[in-house]
C-alpha positions as CSV (number, residue, x, y, z in Angstrom):
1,X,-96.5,-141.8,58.7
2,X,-94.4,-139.2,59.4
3,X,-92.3,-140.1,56.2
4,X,-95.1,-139.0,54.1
5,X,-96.0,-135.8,55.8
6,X,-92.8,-135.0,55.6
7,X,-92.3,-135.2,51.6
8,X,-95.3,-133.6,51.0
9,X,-94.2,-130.6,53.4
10,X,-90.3,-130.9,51.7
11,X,-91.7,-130.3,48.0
12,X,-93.8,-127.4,49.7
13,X,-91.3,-125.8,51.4
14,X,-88.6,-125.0,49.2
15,X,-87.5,-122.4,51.1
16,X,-87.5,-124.2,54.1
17,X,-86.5,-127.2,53.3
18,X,-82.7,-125.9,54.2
19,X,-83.1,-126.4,57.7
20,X,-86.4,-128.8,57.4
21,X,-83.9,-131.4,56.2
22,X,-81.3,-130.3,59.5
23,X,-84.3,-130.8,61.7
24,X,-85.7,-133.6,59.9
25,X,-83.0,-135.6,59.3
26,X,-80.8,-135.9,62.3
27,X,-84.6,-136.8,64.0
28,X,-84.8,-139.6,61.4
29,X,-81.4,-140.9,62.3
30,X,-81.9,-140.4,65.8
């Protein structure tokens, strides 16, 4: 779920996907 929300907010952000991917990803692996 959140997987897709999160691709479609990536793409849209390109900005801020720098530190969406920080906040994203270490939440992911977590």
């Amino acid at each position: 779920m959140k997987t897709g929300t999160l691709l479609l907010t990536i793409p849209q952000l390109p900005a801020d996907h720098c530190w969406q991917q920080t906040s994203i990803y270490p939440n992911l692996i977590h």
